[in-house]
N, C-alpha and C positions, 0 to 999 in steps of 0.2 A: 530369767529375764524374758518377757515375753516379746511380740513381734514387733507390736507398735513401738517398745522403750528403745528398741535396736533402730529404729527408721528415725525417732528422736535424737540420737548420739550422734547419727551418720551428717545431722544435718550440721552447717557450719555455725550456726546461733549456739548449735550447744554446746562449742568449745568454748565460746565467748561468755557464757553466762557461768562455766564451773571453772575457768580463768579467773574472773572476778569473785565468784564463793573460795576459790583459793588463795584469792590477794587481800579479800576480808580474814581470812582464817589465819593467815600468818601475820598479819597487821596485830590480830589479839593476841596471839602468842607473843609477838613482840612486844605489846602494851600493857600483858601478866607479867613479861620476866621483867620487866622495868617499874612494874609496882603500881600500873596506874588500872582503873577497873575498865574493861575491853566494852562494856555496853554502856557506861558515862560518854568513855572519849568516842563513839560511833553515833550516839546520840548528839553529843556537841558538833559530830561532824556534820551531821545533816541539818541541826539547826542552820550551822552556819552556810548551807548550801538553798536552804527552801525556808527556812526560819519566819523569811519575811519577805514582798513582792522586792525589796529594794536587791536582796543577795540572790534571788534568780536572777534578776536584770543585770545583776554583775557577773554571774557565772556565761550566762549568756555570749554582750559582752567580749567577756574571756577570751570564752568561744571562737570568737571570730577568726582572728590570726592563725587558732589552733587546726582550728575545720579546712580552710585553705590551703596551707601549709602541710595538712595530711592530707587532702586531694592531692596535690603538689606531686609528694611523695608516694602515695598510693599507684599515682598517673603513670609516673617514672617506673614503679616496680613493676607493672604489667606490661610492658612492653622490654622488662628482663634489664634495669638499670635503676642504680641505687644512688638516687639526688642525696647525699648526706650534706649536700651545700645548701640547702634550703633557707637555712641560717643567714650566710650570705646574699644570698638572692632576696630574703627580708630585706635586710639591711639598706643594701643597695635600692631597694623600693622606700625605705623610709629616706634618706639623702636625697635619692631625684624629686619625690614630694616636696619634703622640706625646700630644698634650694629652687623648685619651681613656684612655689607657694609662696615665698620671701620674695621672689623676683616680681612676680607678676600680680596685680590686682586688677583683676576684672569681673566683669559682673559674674555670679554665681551662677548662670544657667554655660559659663566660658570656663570659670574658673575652676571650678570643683572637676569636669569630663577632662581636663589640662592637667591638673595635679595627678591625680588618678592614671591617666594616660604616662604618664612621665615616670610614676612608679612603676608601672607596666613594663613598660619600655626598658625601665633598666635590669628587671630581672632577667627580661628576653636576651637582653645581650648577653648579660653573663650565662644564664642558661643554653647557646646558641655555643656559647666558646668552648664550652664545657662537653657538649654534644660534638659538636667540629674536630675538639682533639681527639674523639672516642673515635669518629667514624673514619676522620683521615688518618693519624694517625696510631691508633688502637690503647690511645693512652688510656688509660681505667678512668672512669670518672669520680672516684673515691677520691683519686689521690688528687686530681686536679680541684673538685669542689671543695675537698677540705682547706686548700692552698686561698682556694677564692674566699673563704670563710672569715681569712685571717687578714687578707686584702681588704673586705670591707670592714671588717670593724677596724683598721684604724685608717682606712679614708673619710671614715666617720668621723672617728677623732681629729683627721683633717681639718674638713669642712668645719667643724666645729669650733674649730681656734682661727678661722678666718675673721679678718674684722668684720665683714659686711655681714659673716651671720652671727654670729657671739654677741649673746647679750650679757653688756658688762652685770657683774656682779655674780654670776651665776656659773652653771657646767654647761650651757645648754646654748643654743642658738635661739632667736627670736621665735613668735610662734608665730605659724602663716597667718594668712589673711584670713578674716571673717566671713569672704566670699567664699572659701573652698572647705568651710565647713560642712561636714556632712550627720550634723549633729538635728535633735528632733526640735525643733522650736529653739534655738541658742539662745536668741536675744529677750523673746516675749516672754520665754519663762524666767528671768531675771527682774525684767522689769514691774513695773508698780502695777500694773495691770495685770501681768501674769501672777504675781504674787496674791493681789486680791481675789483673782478666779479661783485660785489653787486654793485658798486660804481654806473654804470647804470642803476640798476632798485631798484630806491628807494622805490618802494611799499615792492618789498620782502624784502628790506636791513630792513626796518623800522619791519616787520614781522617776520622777523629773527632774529634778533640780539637784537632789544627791548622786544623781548617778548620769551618767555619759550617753546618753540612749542615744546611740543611731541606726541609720540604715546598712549596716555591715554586715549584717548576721543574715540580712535578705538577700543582700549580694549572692553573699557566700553559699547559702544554701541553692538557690539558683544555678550556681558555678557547679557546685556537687553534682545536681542532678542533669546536668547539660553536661561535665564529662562523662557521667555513667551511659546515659545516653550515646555519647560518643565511641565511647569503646564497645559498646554491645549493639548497635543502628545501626552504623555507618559503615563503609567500604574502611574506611582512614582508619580506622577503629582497628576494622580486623584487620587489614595486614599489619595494624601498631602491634596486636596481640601474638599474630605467629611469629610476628619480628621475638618477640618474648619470651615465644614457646621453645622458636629451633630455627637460627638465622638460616643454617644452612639449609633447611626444605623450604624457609622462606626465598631465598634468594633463588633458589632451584626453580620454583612457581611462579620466579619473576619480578617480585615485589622487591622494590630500592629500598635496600636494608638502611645502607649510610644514610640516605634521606629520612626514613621513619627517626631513625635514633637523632639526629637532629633536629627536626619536629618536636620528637619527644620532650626534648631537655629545653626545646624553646618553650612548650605550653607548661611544663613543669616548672620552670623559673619566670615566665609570666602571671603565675597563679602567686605564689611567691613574692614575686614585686609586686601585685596587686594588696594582698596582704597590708604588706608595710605602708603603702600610701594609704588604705581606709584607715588603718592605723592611727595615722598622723591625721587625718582629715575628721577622724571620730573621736578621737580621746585626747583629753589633757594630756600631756600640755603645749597640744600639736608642734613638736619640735625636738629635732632629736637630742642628747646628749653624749658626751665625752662617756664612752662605755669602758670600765675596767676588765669586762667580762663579757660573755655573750645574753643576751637575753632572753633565750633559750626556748622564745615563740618555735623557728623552722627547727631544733631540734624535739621540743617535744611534739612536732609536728608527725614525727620518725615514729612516736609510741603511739600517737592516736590512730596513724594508720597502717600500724601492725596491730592494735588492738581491734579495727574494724577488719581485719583479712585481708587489706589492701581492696578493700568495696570502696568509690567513692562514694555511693550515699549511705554503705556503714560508716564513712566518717561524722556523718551528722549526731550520732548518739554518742558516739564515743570521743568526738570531741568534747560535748555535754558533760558526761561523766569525767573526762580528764578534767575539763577545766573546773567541777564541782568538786574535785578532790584535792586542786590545789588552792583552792577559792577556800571551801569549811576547812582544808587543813590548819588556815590561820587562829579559826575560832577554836579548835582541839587544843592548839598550844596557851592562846589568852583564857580558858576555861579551867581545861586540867593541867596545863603547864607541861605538859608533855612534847617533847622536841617535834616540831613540824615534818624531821627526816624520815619521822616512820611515815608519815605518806608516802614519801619516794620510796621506801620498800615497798608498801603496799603494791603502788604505779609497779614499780620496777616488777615485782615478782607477778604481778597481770600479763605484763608486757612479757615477760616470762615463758610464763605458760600460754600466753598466744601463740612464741614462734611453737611451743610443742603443739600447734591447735590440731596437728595430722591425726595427733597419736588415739585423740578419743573416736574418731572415724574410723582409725585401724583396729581398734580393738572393737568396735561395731560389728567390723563388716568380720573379725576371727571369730569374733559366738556367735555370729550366724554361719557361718561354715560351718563351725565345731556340732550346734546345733541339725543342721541339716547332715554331717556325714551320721550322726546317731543315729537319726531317721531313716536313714536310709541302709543303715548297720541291721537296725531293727526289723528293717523290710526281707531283706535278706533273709535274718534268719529265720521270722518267719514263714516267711518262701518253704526254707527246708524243714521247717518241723511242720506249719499244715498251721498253726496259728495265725492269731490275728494278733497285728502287732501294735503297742500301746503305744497312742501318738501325744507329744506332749502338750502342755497344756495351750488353749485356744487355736490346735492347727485338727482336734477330733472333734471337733462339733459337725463340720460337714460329711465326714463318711457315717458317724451314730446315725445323721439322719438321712445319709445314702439306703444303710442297715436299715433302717426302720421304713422305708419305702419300699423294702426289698421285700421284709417279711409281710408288711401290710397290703402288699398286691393279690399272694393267692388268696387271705381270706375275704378281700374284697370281690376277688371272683368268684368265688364259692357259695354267697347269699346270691348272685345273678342269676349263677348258674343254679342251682336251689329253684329261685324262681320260678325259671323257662317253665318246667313239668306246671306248675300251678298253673302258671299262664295258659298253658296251653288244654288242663283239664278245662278251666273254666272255658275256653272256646268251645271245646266238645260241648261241654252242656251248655251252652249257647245254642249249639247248634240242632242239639237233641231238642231244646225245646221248640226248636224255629221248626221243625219237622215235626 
């Protein structure tokens, strides 16, 4: 393995991309022992992720909640704290939308910054409580966000059997106002006008009109790169991150350890409730419902950003790919009939081999030790026997052409010197004849 393939492995992308050749690879071995062909169902899979402009825009999309909610999480983990309430902190962002967006109709440039704000708001709190018991009282935040997890989903269900929001007939509460849509054109592309513009270009009509397109996914990517920002720019940033490394040399150097960690779990559950309210404000059928189960945005929020290294703007890719894996997993099973789970193996055993992501940087940085103590094994002996010792491939190109300057110097002095005498008869008879 030469030098460059060793600086390749060490780097963090390469744990990510033979993570993912390894959660392809046992996806097919699961999709041979079960009888179905492993390049049918990975083709059906991608059809159904890129197939057509309308299934990007829904992988997309996806995205949204995912990308967030693995900031979220990502945020949390580098400054040494594991939000697994993100779920919650969702949640809670989709009910303060909701019930602010039922309550209140005002004009759009009011209403939409209020909904959104509200969602906000509610993750912060729970994110705030959550951080507070950590730092006052050292309670783990595992065990408290899980608790809150379970809080919000049935004050969901709550709010959801109230009469003012329950729309008879249904599981669901009313949907908000048309003012706090955050949808691309809501109305014109419905109407008779929008229909007839669109009528010629069926790519956008099919883009628009079947599909949900809003501004969430700009949000979101914005939010990504303003926290990366954050934690790598900023004073707040760094003592967030030695808070992460090592409280106690943080707190030694002066930095309010309590204070970062609540900070922390506040922007980590604001990101969270933000989440849930674009949510509600971008997608059918803006309004929550009666949940049996969790909806598993702020948990697979946990895989997207363990499959990005806990980078926030690795979660931009890797939200992409999470959410195109659960997007064409659908088309895999309506094609080949094959159970949609083996995606979650696929996801699961990526998510996998990410937490091992150390292991391919360790075994980098051991053949190149291994490699360099030969080298130098080899020097050695040389040393004692008088030889010159064989250096491996691409580290002898520069002493061959040391050797080869070395030997090409004396016969390049040798023609100079050669010369002088010529030179200098022809001066004599130069001079003989000048006399």
């Amino acid at each position: 393995m030469n030098t460059t393939a060793i600086k390749v492995l060490r780097k963090p992308i390469a744990s990510a991309i033979i993570a993912i050749l390894i959660g392809f690879l046992v996806a097919a071995v699961v999709l041979a022992s079960a009888g179905y062909d492993p390049g049918a169902s990975f083709a059906a899979l991608f059809s159904g992720m890129v197939g057509r402009p309308r299934y990007v825009v829904n992988v997309i999309i996806k995205a949204t909640p995912l990308l967030l909610c693995g900031v979220a999480v990502a945020f949390a983990f580098k400054v040494g704290l594991f939000n697994i309430g993100a779920e919650g902190q969702y949640i809670l962002g989709t009910i303060a939308a909701t019930v602010v967006g039922i309550t209140c109709d005002l004009p759009p440039v009011l209403e939409i910054p209020l909904v959104v704000l509200s969602g906000t708001i509610a993750g912060v709190l729970s994110g705030a409580l959550v951080g507070w018991l950590k730092a006052k009282f050292g309670i783990h935040e595992v065990i408290t966000s899980i608790m809150f997890n379970w809080i919000s989903l049935y004050l969901c269900n709550y709010v959801v059997s109230l009469d003012v929001f329950h729309q008879p007939n249904t599981t669901g509460t009313y949907p908000v106002h048309g003012s706090a849509f955050t949808m691309i054109l809501p109305n014109w592309k419905l109407s008779d006008e929008g229909q007839a513009a669109l009528a010629n270009l069926p790519v956008l009509r099919d883009v628009l009109v079947r599909c949900d397109v809003n501004v969430g996914i700009i949000v979101a990517v914005v939010v990504a790169v303003l926290i990366g920002w954050l934690l790598r720019r900023t004073k707040v940033g760094y003592e967030m991150r030695a808070v992460g490394l090592n409280k106690d040399a943080a707190r030694f150097a002066g930095i309010n350890v309590e204070g970062n960690v609540v900070l922390c779990m506040v922007i980590s559950g604001a990101l969270c409730g933000l989440a849930g309210a674009l949510n509600i404000t971008g997608i059918s059928p803006h309004g929550i419902s009666t949940l049996a189960a969790f909806e598993n945005n702020g948990f697979n929020g946990l895989s997207v950003a363990f499959i990005a290294g806990c980078s926030p703007v690795g979660c931009i890719p890797a939200s992409l790919l999470f959410a195109g894996l659960i997007y064409g997993g659908q088309t895999v099973q309506q094609v080949m009939g094959a159970p949609s789970e083996i995606i979650s193996i696929m996801i699961g055993t990526i998510v996998f081999c990410m937490a091992l992501g150390g292991v391919v940087p360790m075994l980098a940085e051991r053949i190149r030790r291994s490699r360099a103590e030969r080298v130098e094994r080899a020097r050695e002996l040389a040393a004692k026997t008088g030889a010159t010792p064989a250096s491996p491939a691409g580290e002898g190109d520069a002493p061959k052409a040391v050797d080869a300057a070395d030997a090409g110097a004396p016969a390049a002095e040798a023609p100079s010197g050669a010369a002088e005498p010529n030179g200098s008869n022809e001066k004599k008879g130069a001079d003989g004849d000048a006399r």
